[in-house]
C-alpha angles and dihedrals in degrees: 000000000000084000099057080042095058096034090053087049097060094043080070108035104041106062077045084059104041090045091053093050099039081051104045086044084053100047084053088056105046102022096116083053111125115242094025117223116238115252086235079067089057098041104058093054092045095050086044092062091030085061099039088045087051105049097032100039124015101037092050090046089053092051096052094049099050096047073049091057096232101115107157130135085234107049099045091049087052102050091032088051081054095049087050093053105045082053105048094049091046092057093042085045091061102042095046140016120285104258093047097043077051095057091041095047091058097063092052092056086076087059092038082052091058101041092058099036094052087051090047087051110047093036119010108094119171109264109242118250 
């Protein structure tokens, strides 16, 4: 019961999550523009990809690994971080030249980092031995 608690609990905070910090990282960025975008343009996009990297990536990842027997914080941000990133460059790779995809891909990690660490932290437990 407390998993599906806890479970529910991150489907709803962590593309909150992922969309506040997309937003507030592009604020940063854009912020001398004139004029400025308003941080609402930034969230939507950030909670749609919050929600499709959930569901399509990180609760099927925690579900493997734990079938694999391998639940750990750290192994699951690590592997779900690495996951992030190889998508993320693969989209940007096939939209834009190499170098540039490569340039746009650093400044997600930071959202990819959120994203993993909020599930870790709200469902991910060790695994006893």
């Amino acid at each position: 019961m407390i998993m599906k608690i806890r479970l529910t609990l991150a489907l709803i905070l962590v593309p909150v999550a992922a969309a506040l910090s997309y937003a507030a990282a592009l604020h940063l960025q854009f912020k001398d523009m004139d004029p400025a975008p308003g941080n609402v343009d930034f969230f939507w996009p950030g909670l749609a990809a919050g929600i499709a990297f959930e569901l399509l990536v990180l609760v099927p990842l925690f579900f493997i690994l734990r079938r694999w027997g391998r639940t750990s914080p750290g192994v699951f941000m690590a592997a779900g971080f690495a996951l992030w990133a190889l998508l993320s460059f693969t989209v940007y790779a096939a939209l834009m030249p190499l170098t540039q995809a490569l340039q746009t891909t650093v400044p997600t990690m930071l959202f990819g980092a959120v994203m993993v660490f909020v599930f870790a932290a709200l469902v991910v437990r060790r695994t006893p031995a």
